[in-house]
N, C-alpha and C positions, 0 to 999 in steps of 0.2 A: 256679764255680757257674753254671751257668743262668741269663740271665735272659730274661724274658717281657714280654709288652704285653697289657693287658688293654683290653678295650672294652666298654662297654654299649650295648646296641643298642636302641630303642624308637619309638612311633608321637611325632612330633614335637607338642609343644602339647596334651598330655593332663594340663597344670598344674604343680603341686607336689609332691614326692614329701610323703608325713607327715611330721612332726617324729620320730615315734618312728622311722624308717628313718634318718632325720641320725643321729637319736642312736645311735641300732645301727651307723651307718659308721663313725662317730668313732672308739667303742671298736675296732670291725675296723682298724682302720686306723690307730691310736692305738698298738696291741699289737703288729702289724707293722712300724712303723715302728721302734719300741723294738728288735725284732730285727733289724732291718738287713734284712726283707724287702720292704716297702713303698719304694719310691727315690724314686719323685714320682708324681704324679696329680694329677687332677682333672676340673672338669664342661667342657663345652664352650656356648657361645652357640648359637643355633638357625641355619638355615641359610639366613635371608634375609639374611642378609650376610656367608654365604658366597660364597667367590670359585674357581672351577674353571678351570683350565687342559686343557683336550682337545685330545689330540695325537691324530689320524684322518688315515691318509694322508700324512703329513708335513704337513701342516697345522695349525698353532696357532689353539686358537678360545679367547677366553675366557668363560666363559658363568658369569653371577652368581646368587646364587640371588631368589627362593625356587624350589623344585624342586619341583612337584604331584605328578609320575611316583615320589617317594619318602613309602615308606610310613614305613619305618623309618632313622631315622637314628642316629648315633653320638652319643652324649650326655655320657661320660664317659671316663676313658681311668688307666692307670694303666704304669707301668715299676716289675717285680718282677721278684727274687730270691731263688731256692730251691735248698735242697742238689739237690735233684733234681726229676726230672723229674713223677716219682710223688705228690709232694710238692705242686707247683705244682697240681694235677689236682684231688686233697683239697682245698686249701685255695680253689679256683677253686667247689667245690661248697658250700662255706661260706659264701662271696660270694653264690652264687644263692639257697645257703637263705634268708638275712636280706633279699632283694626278695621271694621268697614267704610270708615269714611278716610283713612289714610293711608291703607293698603287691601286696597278693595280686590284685586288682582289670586289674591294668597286668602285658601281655605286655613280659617282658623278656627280651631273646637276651645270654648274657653270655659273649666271647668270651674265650680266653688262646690267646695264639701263641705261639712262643718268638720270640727273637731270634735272627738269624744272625750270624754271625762272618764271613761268607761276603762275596758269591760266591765262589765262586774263580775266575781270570781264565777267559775261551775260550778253548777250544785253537787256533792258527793254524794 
């Protein structure tokens, strides 16, 4: 089966999400977990004590946050599994429903990737 990485994407330090959105995750996430689609997640810290590695040039820089030049950062993060691909996509807009119908207020970007199995090596 498929799996995917989910991300939320948001303006950094726009507070607390409501209670009634926890409470709305929970059961989402509660009910998928029960089916063996949810694997792990969760929220992430803010990004003044993030730490960046920038490789430019073959040069290592490390450059620590806070980051003014970002508007939107990554806030939450999730590792799922779906029969299909079709699947993950539905259930990805269900995700988004329950941030616009609980915190309708707050621009959220909700991302699903899949996962690679991959690369496969370069050709010599």
């Amino acid at each position: 089966m498929p799996r995917f990485m989910g991300f939320v994407r948001m303006e950094e330090n726009i507070g607390t999400p409501p209670k009634a959105l926890f409470d709305a995750m929970d059961e989402y996430i509660g009910e998928r977990a029960a089916k063996g689609i949810f694997l792990d997640g969760g929220g992430l810290y803010g990004t003044e004590d993030a730490v960046n590695y920038v490789v430019r040039q073959g040069q290592v820089t490390r450059v620590d946050g806070p980051y003014a030049e970002g508007k939107e950062v990554v806030g939450g993060w999730s590792i799922l599994e779906y029969p299909t691909v079709e699947d993950a996509i539905a259930d990805q807009q269900s995700f988004a429903d329950l941030h616009a119908k609980y915190w309708p207020e707050v621009t959220v970007i909700s991302t699903l990737r899949q996962i690679s199995t991959g690369p496969d090596a370069p050709a010599e």
